[in-house]
N, C-alpha and C positions, 0 to 999 in steps of 0.2 A: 314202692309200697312201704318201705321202712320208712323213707322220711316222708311219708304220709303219716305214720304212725305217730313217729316221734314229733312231728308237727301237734299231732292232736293229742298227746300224753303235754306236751309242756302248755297249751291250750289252756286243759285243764289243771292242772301242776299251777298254773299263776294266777285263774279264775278262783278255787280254793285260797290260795293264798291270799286274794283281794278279799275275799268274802270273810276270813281271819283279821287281817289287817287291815283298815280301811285306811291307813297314813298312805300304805302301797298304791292302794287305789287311787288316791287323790293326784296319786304323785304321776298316773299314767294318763297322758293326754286322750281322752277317746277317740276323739278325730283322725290324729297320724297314728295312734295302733289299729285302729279298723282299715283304715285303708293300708297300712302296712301288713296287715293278716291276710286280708285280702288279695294282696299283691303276691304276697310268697303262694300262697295255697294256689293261684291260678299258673303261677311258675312250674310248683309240686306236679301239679297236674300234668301241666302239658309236657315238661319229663315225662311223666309215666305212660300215659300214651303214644307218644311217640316212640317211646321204647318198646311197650307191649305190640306194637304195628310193626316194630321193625324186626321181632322176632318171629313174624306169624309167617306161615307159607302162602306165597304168590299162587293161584291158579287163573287160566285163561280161561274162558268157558267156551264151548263147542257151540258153532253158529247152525255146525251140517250142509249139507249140500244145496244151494237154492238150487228149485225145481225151471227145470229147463225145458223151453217148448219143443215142441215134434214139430221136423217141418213137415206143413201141406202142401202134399200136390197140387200144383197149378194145372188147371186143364188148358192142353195146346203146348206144354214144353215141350212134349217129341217131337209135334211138327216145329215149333220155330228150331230146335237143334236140325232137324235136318235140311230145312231151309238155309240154314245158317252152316251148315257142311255143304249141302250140294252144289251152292252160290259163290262162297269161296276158294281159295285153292291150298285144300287140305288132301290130305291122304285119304282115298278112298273114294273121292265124292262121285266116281267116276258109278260106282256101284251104287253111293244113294242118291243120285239122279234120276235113276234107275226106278229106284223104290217109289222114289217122290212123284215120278211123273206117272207111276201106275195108281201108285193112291190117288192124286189129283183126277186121274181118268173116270178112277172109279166117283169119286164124285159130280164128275159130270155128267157122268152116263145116267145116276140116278135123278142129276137135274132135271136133263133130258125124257126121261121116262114120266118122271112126274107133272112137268109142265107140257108135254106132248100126249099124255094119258096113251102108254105106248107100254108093249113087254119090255123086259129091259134086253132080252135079245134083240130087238128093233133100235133100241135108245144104243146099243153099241155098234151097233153099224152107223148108225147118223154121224155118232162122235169118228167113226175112221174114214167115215168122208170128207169128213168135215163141214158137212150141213150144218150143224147143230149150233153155229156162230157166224158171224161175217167178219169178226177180226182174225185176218189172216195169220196174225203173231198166234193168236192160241190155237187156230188149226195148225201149224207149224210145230209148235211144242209139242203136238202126239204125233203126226207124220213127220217121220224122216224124210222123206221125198218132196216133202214140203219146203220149199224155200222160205224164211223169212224176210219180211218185208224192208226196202231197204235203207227207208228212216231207221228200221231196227237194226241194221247191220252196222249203219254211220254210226250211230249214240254209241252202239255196245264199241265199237272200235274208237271212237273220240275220248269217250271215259276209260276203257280198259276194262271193261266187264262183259260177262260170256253174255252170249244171246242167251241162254239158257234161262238166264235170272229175268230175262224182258217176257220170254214165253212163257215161264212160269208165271206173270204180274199178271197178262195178258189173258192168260188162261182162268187163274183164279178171279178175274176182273168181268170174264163173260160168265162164269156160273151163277155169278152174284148178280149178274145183271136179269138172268135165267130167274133166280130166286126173288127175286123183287116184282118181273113180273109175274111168277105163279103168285105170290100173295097178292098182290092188285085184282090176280083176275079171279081168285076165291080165297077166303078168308079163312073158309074151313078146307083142310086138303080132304074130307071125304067128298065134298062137292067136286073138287077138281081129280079127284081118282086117282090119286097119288098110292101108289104103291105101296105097301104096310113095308118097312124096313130098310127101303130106301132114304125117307127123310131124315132116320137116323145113323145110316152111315155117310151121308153127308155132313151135319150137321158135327161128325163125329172129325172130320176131314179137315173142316174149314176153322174148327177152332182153333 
């Protein structure tokens, strides 16, 4: 700032003095003093800027927190978890085998009921007969008593995987097949007498 000052006091200190003397004037070339005023002043300058910058305090500014999504439930993760424990050889699967193959029953029984227009006490007897399909593997998968068939027994022991995972395929493979024909044979399930609450713990099963 001073020799901003002092720049502009001798400015005019020599402009005065030309306006007095005009020999002085004569004597100063315009061209190399303008452009040499010019030169210095833009020098002055950017000194003083860069000094008044270098004295100033730094701040960062606060971005905050970006907003992060919720995760959504997927429907069907519990089942494929427990497919994926019961199939495997984890700790436990032995109890959710257990689980899984009563859930599955349960939706076949209501298959059953609904494409048989039947009580669902009637639809679970079928299913422990094993009426309710001609694929052996899935009457298998709810009787014990039931032997698996013994293409099923060769694959599961050529691969190394339980029959368990084939009755289970087997199983869930004939209710769909159940579901496919109840919809072929009525479009609306009140034509076809389908059970109020059945279709939806099915439907609740299979996802």
């Amino acid at each position: 700032m001073r020799l901003a000052a002092l720049a502009g006091v001798v400015a005019v200190a020599v402009g005065f003095v030309a306006v007095v003397n005009r020999s002085i004037a004569a004597a100063i070339d315009p061209s190399a003093t303008v452009v040499t005023l010019v030169g210095v002043l833009a020098v002055v300058q950017g000194v003083r800027y860069a000094t008044e910058r270098r004295g100033r305090d730094r701040r960062i500014a606060a971005l905050g927190e970006p907003e992060r999504r919720t995760p959504a439930t997927v429907p069907g993760t519990d089942l494929d978890e427990q497919i994926a424990q019961a199939t495997n050889a984890s700790i436990g699967r032995h109890s959710t085998r257990r689980t899984l193959r009563e859930r599955v029953r349960r939706v076949a029984v209501a298959a059953v009921a609904r494409t048989r227009n039947c009580p669902t006490a009637a639809a679970e007897r079928v299913v422990a007969t094993g009426a309710w399909t001609d694929d052996p593997a899935a009457v298998a998968f709810f009787d014990d008593d039931a032997a698996y068939p013994v293409r099923v027994r060769l694959r599961a022991a050529v691969r190394g995987r339980s029959r368990y995972r084939y009755g289970l395929r087997a199983a869930v493979d004939a209710i769909d097949r159940l579901d496919a024909t109840d919809s072929a044979g009525a479009t609306d399930p009140a034509d076809a007498g389908a059970p109020q609450g059945t279709t939806a713990e099915s439907s609740e099963a299979t996802r």
